[in-house]
N, C-alpha and C positions, 0 to 999 in steps of 0.2 A: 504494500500500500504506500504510494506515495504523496507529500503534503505539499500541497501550494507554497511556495518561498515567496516571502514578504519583496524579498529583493528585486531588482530589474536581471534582464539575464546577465547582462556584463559584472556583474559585483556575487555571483555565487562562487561558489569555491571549488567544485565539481571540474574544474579545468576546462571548462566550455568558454568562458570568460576570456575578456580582454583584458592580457597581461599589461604592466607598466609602460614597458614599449611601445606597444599599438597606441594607446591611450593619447603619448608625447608625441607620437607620429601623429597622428588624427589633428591633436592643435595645433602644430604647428606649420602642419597641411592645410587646415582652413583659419588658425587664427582663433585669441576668443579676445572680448571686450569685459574688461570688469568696470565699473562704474559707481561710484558714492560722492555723498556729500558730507559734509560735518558743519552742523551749525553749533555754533555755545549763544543761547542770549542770556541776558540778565533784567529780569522784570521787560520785560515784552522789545529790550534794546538787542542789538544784534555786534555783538563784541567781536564774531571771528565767523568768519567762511571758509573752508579750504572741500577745493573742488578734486578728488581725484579719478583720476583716469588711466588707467592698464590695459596695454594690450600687449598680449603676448601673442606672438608669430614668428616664421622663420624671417629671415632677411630676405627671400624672393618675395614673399609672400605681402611682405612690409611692402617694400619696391612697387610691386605689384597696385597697392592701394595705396599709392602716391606717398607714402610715407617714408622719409630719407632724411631728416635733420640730423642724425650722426655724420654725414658727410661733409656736412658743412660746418660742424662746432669744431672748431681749433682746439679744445681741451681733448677733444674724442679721436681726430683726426687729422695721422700727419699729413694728409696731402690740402687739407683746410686750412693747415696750420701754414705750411708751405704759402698758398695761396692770399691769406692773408699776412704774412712778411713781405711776400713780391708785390704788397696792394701798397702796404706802407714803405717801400724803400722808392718805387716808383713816387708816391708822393711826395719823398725828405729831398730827391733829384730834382722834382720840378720843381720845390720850391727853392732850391739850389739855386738853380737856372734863372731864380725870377731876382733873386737877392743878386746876382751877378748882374745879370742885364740892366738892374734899375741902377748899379753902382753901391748901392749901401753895402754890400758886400766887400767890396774894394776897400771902404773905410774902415770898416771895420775888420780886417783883416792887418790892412797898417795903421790902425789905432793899436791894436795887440801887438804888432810887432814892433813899436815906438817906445811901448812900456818893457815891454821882453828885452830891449836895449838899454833902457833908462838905468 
């Protein structure tokens, strides 16, 4: 005689079930979204909000649903990082260039070197 299990088929134990693996495969094949909020008020005022948002997926899968800001965060990423040193070294150049051109540079290049002699 056998008795109905309370369970879903996947979480019995009978070895029909989906092991750990499949399980990690599955999400990160389709992706899931976890989602909350956290309020604190005090007498009907509202002192704090934090909105959180989780998703876990694989990195195609991320890609796929237009999701890629690790590629762009400098802390995350060295070809970000890369990218944002050659944004600012291009800028320290032109305005190099612009300090020359206009002459201020000139002065101040031998204002320093008048005192560096003094």
């Amino acid at each position: 005689m056998t008795t109905a299990s309370r369970y879903p088929e996947p979480f019995r134990g009978d070895g029909g079930g989906a092991n750990l693996a499949d399980i990690l495969e599955r999400v990160l094949d389709k992706g899931i979204v976890i989602a909350g909020d956290i309020r604190i008020n005090l007498l009907d005022i509202e002192l704090l909000t934090i909105k959180l948002r989780l998703i876990v997926a694989s990195i195609d899968k991320a890609k796929e649903m237009g999701i890629d800001w690790w590629e762009d965060d400098p802390a995350l990423s060295s070809g970000a990082r890369r990218k944002e040193l050659a944004r600012e070294n291009a800028e320290l150049k032109q305005r190099l260039a612009e300090l020359e051109e206009s002459g201020s540079g000139r002065e101040a290049v031998g204002s320093r070197e008048e005192r560096d002699t003094a």
